[in-house]
C-alpha positions, 0 to 999 in steps of 0.5 A, spaced: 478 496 454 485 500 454 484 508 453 485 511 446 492 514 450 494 507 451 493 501 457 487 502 462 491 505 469 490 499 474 491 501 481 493 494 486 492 498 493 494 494 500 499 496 505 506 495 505 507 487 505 500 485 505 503 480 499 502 485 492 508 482 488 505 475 489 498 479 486 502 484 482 506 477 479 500 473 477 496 479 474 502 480 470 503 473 467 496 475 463 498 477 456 494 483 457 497 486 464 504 489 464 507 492 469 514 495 472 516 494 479 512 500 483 513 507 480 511 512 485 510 517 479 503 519 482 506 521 489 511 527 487 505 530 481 499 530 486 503 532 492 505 538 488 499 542 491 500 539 498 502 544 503 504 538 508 507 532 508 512 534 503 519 537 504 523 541 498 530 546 499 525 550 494 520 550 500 514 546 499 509 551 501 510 557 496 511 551 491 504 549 492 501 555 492 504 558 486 502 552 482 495 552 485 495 559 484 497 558 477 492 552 476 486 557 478 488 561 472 487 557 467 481 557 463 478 551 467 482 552 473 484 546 477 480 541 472 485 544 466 491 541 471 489 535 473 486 533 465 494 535 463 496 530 469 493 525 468 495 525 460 502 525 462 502 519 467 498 516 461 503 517 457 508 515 461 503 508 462 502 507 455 510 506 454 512 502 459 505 498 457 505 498 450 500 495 447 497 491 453 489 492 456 492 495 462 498 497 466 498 495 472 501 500 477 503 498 485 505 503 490 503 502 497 505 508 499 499 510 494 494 509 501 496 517 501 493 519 495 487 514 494 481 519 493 486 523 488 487 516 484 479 516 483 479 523 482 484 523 477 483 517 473 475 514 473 476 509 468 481 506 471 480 499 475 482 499 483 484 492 487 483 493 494 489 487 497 487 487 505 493 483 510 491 481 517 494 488 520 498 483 525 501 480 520 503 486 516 506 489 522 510 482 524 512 481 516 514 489 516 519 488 522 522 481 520 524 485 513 525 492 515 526 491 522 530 485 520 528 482 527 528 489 531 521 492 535 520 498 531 514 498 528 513 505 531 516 508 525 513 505 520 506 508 524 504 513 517 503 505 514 500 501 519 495 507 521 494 512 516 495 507 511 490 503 514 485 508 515 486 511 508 485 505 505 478 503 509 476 510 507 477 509 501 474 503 499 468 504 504 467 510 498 468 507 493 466 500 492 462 500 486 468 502 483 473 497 486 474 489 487 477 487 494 480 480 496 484 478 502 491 475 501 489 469 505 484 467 500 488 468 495 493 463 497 488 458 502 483 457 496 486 460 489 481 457 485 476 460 488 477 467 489 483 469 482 477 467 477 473 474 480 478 478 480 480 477 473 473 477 472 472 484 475 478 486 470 473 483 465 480 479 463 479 470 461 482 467 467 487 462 465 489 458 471 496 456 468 497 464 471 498 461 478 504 457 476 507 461 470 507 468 474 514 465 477 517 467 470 514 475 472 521 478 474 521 485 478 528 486 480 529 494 483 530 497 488 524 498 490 520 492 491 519 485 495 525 482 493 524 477 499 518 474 498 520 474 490 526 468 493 523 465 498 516 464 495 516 461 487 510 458 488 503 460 491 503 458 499 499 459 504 505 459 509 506 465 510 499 466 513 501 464 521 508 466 520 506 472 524 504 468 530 512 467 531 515 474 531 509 477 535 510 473 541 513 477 546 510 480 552 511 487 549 509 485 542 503 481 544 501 489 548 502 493 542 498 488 538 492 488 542 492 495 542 493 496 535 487 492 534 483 496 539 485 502 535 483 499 528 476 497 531 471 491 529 468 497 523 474 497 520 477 491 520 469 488 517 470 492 511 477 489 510 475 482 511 476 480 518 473 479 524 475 483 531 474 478 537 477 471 532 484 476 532 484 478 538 483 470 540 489 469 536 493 474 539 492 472 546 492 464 544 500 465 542 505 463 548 510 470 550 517 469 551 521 473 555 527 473 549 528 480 546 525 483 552 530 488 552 531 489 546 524 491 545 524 495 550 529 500 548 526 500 541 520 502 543 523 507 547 527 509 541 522 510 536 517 513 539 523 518 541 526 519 535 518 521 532 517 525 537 523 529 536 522 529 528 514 531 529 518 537 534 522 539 528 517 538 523 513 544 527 519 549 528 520 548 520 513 549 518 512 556 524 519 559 520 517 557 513 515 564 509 507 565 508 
């Protein structure tokens, strides 16, 4: 199955802290999956020809333009470019992959660019990784936030990335393999077999173990579930009950749910009415009450001011 220029791209497409290393790891164990902690490389290349979302001294805007203008003159206009680009992530893949059936690229932040990755690279395989959303928005406050309600920054992942994501796979399902994590932990006999079958890979049940011996240490990465996590486990599964358990916490998960829908949350796998029966079961503490408070107030602020110059920026930009 790999390419004449080296490993098949695999993408594992999830929200941050949805468990992608744990699937990363296991996936890796197989001889014919290599990986490296997430690359991010696709990111900067299809952002080139973006005119927002992306800021550059060199200014942004006359940079994508430039290049786009460049593109259209070239004999097949924007399919010479993407062609080229998609020779040289390949290549970049075939050597960090080497001889290996697939290379296996996880970045979360990829959720801004999934119809480019399918545009670009048709023959990869695409794994869709679905979290409970509260129990990312509760793992990404526990971790980033360490302990402090601040889920307002994180906003471009815990709603755009939910929305991409949906989009993406509701466009694409022929094309890709989806599977939730709680699955993968509660009953792993069951539901690691389809996903190595998807990659038309034998499924080895020792990779359940051995993906302990996967060592991805980097900057970027889940360092924190790599230590805590040795083993595949179904504990963190209702560690999200605990962190979301303030009046304040318990509201903004309740509305974030709403926002989401019953639609989108189907097509990852979860039903509306059974996590709301959840989040209303969890007992509140007044604990933290302050404090939650005053960083919701502070976020939701600071994004204020940063969407207020975001907008004066691109009103001076040269056009």
């Amino acid at each position: 199955m790999a390419t004449g220029n080296g490993p098949r791209p695999l993408f594992l497409l999830s929200l941050p802290r949805s468990g992608s290393t744990l699937v990363q790891r296991v996936l890796a164990a197989h001889e014919q999956v290599a990986t490296t902690p997430e690359p991010w490389v696709l990111l900067p290349q299809v952002y080139a020809m973006r005119e927002r979302g992306m800021y550059a001294e060199y200014v942004q805007v006359s940079s994508a333009r430039a290049i786009r203008e460049f593109a259209e003159r070239l004999p097949n206009g924007e399919e010479d470019y993407e062609a080229e680009l998609r020779e040289f992530v390949q290549r970049l893949y075939a050597r960090a992959g080497g001889p290996a059936t697939y290379f296996l690229d996880k970045t979360p932040r990829y959720h801004f660019i999934v119809e480019d990755l399918f545009r670009l690279f048709p023959d990869a395989r695409f794994v869709f990784l679905w979290r409970n959303p509260l129990a990312v928005a509760a793992s990404i406050v526990e971790t980033w936030g360490r302990g402090r309600w601040s889920v307002g920054r994180w906003r471009m992942d815990l709603y755009d990335g939910v929305q991409h994501l949906v989009e993406g796979y509701s466009g694409h399902r022929d094309q890709a393999h989806a599977v939730r994590y709680e699955d993968l932990v509660t009953e792993p006999e069951r539901h690691w077999p389809p996903l190595f079958e998807y990659l038309g890979l034998p499924f080895d049940p020792a990779v359940l173990s051995e993906f302990r011996s996967v060592h991805l240490e980097a900057r970027m990465g889940d360092r924190t579930g790599t230590e805590r996590y040795p083993t595949i486990s179904s504990e963190p599964i209702d560690k999200w009950k605990r962190t979301i358990s303030t009046p304040i916490r318990k509201r903004w998960a309740g509305n974030y749910l709403e926002w989401i829908g019953a639609a989108r949350l189907a097509t990852m796998g979860y039903d509306q009415a059974e996590l709301a029966a959840e989040l209303e079961a969890i007992s509140s503490t007044p604990r933290r009450l302050v404090s939650d408070l005053a960083g919701s107030v502070y976020w939701w602020a600071d994004r204020a001011g940063r969407e207020r110059s975001a907008r004066l920026l691109w009103r001076r930009l040269p056009r």
